[in-house]
C-alpha positions in Angstrom: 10.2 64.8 -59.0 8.5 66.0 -56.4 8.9 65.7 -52.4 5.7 64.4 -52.1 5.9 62.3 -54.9 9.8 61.1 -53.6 7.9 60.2 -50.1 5.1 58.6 -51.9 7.2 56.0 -53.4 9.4 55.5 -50.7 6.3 54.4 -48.3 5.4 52.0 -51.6 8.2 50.3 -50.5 8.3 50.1 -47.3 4.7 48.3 -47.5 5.9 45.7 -50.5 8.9 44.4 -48.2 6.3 43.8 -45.0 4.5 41.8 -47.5 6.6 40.0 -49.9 9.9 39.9 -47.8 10.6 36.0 -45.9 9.9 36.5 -42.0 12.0 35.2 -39.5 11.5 32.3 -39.7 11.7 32.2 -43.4 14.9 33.4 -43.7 16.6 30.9 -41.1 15.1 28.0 -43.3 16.6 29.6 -46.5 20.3 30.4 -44.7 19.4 34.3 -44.5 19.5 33.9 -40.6 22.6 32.2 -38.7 21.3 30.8 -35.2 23.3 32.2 -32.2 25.5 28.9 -31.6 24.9 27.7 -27.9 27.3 28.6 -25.2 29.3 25.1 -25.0 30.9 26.4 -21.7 28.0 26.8 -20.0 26.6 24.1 -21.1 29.7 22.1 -20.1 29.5 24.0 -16.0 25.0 22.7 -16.4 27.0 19.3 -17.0 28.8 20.0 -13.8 25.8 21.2 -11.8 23.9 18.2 -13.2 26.4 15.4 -11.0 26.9 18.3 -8.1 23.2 18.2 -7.2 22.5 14.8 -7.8 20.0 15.0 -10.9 21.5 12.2 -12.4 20.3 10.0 -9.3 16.9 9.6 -10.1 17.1 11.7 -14.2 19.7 9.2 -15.7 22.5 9.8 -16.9 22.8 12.2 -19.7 19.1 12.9 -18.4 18.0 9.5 -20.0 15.4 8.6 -17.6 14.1 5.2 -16.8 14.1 4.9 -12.9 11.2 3.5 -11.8 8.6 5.8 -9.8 5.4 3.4 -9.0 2.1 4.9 -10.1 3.8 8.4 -11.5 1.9 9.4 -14.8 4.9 9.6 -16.8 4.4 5.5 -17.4 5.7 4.7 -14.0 9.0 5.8 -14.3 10.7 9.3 -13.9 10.5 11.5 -17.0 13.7 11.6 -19.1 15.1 15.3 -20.0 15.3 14.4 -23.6 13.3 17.3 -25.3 12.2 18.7 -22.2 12.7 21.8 -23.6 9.9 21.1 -26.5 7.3 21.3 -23.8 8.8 24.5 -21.6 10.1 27.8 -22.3 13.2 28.5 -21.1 11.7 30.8 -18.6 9.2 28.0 -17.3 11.5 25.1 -17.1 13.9 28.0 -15.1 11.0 28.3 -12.9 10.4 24.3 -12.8 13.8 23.3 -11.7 13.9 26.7 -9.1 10.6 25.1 -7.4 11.0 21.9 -7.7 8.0 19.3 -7.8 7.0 18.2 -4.7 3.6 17.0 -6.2 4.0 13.9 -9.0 0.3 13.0 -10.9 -0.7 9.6 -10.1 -1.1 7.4 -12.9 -4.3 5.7 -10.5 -5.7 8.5 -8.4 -6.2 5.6 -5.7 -3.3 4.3 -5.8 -0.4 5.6 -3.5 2.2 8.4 -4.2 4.6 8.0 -6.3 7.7 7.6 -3.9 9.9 10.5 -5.9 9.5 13.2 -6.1 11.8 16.8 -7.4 13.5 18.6 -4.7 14.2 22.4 -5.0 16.8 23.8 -6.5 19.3 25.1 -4.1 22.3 26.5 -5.7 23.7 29.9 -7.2 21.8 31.9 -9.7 24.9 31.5 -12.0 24.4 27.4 -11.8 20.9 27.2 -12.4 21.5 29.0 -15.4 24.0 26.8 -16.4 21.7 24.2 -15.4 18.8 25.3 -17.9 21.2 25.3 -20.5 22.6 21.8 -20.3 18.8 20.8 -19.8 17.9 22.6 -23.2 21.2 21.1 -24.8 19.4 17.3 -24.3 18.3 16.6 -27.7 19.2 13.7 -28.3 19.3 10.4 -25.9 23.1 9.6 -25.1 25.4 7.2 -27.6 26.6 5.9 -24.7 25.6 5.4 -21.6 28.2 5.5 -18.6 28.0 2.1 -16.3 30.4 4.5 -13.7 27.9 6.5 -11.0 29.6 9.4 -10.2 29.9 9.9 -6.1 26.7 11.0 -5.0 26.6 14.3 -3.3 27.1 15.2 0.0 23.6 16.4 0.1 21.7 13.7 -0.6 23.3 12.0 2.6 23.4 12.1 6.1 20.6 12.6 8.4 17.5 14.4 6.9 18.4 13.2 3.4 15.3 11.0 2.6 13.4 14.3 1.9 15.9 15.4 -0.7 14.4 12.5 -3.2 11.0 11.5 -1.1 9.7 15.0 0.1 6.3 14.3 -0.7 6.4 10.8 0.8 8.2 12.5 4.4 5.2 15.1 4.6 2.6 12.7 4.0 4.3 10.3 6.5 4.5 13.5 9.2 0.6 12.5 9.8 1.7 8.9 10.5 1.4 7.5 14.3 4.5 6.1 13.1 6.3 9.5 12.4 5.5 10.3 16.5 7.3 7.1 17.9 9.6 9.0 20.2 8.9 12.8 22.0 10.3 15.7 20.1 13.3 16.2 22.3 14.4 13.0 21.4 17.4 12.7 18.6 15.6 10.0 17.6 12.7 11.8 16.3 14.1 13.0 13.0 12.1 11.8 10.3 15.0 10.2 8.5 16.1 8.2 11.5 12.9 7.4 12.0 13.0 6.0 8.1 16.1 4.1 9.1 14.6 2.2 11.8 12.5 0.1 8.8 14.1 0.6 5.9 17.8 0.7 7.0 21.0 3.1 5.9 19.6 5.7 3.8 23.3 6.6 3.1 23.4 3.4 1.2 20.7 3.4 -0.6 21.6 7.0 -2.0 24.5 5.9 -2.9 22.9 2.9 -5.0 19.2 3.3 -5.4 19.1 1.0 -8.4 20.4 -1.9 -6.0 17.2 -3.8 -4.6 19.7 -4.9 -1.5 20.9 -1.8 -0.2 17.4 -0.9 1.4 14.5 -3.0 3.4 11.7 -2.5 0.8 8.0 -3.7 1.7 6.6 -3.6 -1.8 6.0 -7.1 -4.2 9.6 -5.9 -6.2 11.7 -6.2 -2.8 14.7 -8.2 -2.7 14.4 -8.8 1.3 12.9 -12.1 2.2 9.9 -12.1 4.5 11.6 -13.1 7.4 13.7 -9.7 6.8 10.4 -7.5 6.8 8.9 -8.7 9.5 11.7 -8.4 11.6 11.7 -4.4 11.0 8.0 -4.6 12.5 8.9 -6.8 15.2 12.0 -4.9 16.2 9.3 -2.7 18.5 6.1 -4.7 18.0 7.1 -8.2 19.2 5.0 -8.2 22.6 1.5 -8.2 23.6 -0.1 -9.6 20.3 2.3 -10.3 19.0 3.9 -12.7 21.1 3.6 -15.7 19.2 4.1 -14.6 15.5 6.9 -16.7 14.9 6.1 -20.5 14.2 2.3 -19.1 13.6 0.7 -20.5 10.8 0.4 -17.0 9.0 4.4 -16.8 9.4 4.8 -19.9 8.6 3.5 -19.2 5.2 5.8 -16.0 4.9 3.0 -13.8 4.7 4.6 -10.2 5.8 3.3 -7.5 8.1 3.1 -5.5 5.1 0.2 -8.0 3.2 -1.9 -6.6 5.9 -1.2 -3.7 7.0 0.0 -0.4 4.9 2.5 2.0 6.9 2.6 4.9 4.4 -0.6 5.0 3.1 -3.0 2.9 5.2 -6.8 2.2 4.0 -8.1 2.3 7.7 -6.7 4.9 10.6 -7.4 1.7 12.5 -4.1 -0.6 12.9 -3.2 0.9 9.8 -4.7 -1.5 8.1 -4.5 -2.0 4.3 -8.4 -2.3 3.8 -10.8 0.1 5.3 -12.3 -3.0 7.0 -11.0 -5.8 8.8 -13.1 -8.7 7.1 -11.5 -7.6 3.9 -8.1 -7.6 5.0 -8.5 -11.8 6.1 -11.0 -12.3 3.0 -8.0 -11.2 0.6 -6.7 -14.9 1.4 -10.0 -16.6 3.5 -12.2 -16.4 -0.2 -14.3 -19.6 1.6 -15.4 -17.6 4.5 -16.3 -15.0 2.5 -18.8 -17.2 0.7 -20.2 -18.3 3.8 -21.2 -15.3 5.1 -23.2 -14.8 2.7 -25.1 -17.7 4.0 -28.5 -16.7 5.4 -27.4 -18.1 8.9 -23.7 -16.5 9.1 -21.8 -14.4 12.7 -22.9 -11.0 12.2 -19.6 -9.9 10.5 -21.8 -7.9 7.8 -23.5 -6.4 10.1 -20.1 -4.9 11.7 -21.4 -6.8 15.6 -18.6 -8.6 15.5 -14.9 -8.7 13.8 -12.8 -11.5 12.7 -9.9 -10.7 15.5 -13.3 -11.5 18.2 -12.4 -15.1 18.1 -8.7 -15.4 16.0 -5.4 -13.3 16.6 -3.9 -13.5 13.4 -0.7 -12.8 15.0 -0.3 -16.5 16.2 -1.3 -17.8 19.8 -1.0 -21.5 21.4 -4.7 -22.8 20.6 -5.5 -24.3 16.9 -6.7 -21.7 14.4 -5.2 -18.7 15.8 -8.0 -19.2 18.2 -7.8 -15.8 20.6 -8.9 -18.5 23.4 -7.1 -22.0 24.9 -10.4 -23.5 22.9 -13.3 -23.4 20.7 -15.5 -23.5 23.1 -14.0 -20.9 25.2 -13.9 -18.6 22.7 -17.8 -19.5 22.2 -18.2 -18.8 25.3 -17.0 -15.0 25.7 -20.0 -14.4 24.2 -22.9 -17.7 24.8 -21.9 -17.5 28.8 -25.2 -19.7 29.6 -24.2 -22.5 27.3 -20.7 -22.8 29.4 -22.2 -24.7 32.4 -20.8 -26.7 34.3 -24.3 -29.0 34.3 -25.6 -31.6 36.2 -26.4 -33.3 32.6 -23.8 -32.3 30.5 -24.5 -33.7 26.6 -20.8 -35.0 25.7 -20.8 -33.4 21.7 -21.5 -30.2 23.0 -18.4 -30.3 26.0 -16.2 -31.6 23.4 -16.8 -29.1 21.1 -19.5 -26.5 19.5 -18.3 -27.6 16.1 -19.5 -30.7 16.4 -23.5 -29.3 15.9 -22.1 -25.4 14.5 -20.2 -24.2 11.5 -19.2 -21.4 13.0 -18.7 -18.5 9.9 -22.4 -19.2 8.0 -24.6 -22.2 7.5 -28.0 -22.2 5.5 -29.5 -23.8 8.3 -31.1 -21.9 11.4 -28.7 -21.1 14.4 -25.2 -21.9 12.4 -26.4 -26.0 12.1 -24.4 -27.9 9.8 -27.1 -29.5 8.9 -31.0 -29.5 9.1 -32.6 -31.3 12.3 -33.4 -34.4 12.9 -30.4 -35.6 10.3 -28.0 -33.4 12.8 -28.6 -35.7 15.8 -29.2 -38.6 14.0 -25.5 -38.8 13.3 -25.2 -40.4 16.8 -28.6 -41.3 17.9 -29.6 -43.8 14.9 -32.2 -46.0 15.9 -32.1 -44.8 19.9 -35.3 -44.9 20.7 -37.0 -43.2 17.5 -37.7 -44.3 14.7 -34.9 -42.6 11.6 -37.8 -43.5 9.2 -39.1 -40.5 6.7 -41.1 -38.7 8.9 -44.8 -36.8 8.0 -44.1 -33.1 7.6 -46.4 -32.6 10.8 -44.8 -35.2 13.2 -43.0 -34.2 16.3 -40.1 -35.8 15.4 -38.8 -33.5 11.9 -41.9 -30.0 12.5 -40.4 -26.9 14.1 -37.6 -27.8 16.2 -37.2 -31.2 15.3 -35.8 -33.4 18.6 -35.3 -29.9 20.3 -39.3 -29.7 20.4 -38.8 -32.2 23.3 -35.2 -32.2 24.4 -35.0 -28.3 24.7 -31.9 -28.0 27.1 -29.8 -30.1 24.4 -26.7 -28.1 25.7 -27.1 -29.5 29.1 -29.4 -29.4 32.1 -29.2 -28.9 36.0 -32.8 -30.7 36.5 -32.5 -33.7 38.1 -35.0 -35.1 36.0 -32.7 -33.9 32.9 -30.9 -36.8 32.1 -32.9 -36.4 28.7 -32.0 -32.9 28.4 -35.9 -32.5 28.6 -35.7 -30.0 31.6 
């Protein structure tokens, strides 16, 4: 036979085992191909590295998950390491862990950050290695899960350590009028002691972040009673304002600061308030003042002249409903000087009080009346020289202005023929 004939066959070959010979993949599945067996010591040292950093803090542990992040995409809680490796390469999730994730999708774009977030990694080339591996080992969720925390890591205490687990919460709080309490040359101006001044000892709540009382919490889960919130806000904002929150009826009622106003992520950059306006903020409990506004008489609160906190301090004061003034009809009166007086003839409902005649938030009646003229001052006047008879449509008595087509100055006069508020 031939060279060329020799050669000839020989390529035949070659080209029938590309074809008919089991890949890969093939082979593994029929035993052909033994799987390198993973490196149990290294996986053992990831172990190691897992506890040293502190993964197990907010992963679980044996990477189980379960912790709850509020409003993360991974169904409010953060992501287990079970299978991670199904949805990264080894070189990616390397990269993932080296970088960290400062940046956690919300689960409601409106909603506020989730409060976790993953820290870079910060140890030797050698450990994050080992790391990866014990990551990639994670197939299966743990048998058993161990009730014993290890000690958590130096790291993850002492001052600065709320941006180990909260990095994206610390930067986004940096902006915060909060964040610049003291001057930078103060030791006080750390961010974490700063954190500490609300929320209490970071150190323990590092140490136990599962434990609802090892940290001042202002969210609806929070173990801390109301009284205990508020007294972290009125630790520095107990004056002015302020002065007469406790007793109030608002405090009273245990509503917290926190119901009204949002620290971290307010609505409004004006009192931080937790709705961009301040009428929505008192209408989340005051539903009946909201109606009335809609009223076609109604303070021009719509019309953003005027704000609820014109007339009330919701923080509490001396008068009766968190009136700003000693009075109703002083606080009338910062704005309706001309109705204050004194007068020669004063009418006594209207020195007693304007809610007598007004309904102050919205009435369907002109000029805030509760109701329509002449039934108004026939509550007191029956019979008083006029007739309380159904009246024609065109009589002086019930057309236009009703009783105020002749009695005009009906909140007093200084005419000394005024006696009928005529003049």
């Amino acid at each position: 036979m031939s060279n060329r004939v020799k050669k000839g066959w020989l390529l035949l070959l070659v080209i029938l085992g590309i074809v008919f010979l089991p890949t890969g993949e093939a082979a593994a599945q029929q035993g052909q191909v033994t799987q390198p067996a993973p490196d149990r010591a290294a996986i053992d040292r990831g172990g190691v590295a897992y506890q040293k950093y502190g993964c197990f803090v907010c992963h679980g542990s044996g990477g189980a998950g379960g912790v709850r992040n509020k409003n993360a995409i991974t169904a409010e809680q953060v992501a287990g390491l079970i299978k991670v490796a199904e949805g990264y390469t080894i070189p990616e999730l390397r990269q993932k862990i080296l970088e960290g994730m400062l940046i956690i999708q919300k689960k409601d774009p409106k909603g506020p950050t989730p409060p976790l977030s993953m820290p870079s990694f910060r140890g030797s080339e050698e450990e994050l290695n080992d790391l990866v591996a014990y990551v990639v080992s994670l197939d299966t969720p743990p048998s058993v899960v161990s009730t014993t925390r290890p000690p958590v890591p130096a790291s993850m205490l002492g001052k600065g350590n709320c941006r180990v687990c909260h990095a994206a919460v610390v930067k986004q709080f940096e902006s915060n009028i909060h964040a610049k309490a003291w001057p930078e040359e103060d030791s006080r101006s750390d961010i974490a002691t700063t954190c500490a001044v609300c929320h209490g000892d970071g150190d323990r709540h590092a140490q136990n972040p599962s434990d609802l009382r090892t940290i001042i919490r202002f969210n609806d889960v929070s173990s801390a009673s109301a009284h205990d919130k508020n007294a972290a806000c009125l630790a520095c904002h107990e004056r002015g304002l302020r002065f007469s929150w406790r007793g109030s009826a608002h405090e009273s009622r245990d509503m917290v600061c926190a119901d009204c106003h949002k620290i971290m992520a307010p609505a409004s950059d004006r009192r931080l308030l937790a709705k961009q306006q301040e009428m929505e903020v008192c209408f989340q409990c005051h539903q009946v003042r909201r109606a009335q506004l809609q009223r076609t008489s109604h303070m021009p609160l719509r019309e953003a002249k005027v704000t609820c906190t014109d007339c009330h301090n919701p923080h509490g004061t001396t008068a009766e409903k968190l009136l700003s003034a000693d009075s109703v009809n002083e606080t009338c009166y910062k704005c309706h000087a001309e109705k204050r007086g004194p007068f020669l003839w004063e009418h006594p409902p209207v020195a007693e009080s304007c809610l007598n005649c007004h309904e102050p938030h919205g009435s369907n009646h002109a000029s805030l009346l509760k109701s329509e003229r002449p039934r108004l001052c026939q509550r007191c006047h029956i019979e008083a020289r006029h007739p309380t008879t159904p009246q024609p449509v065109a009589s002086r008595f019930v057309f236009n202005r009703s009783c105020q087509n002749c009695h005009s100055q009906i909140h007093g006069s200084n005419h000394p023929s005024g006696v009928r508020f005529q003049r």
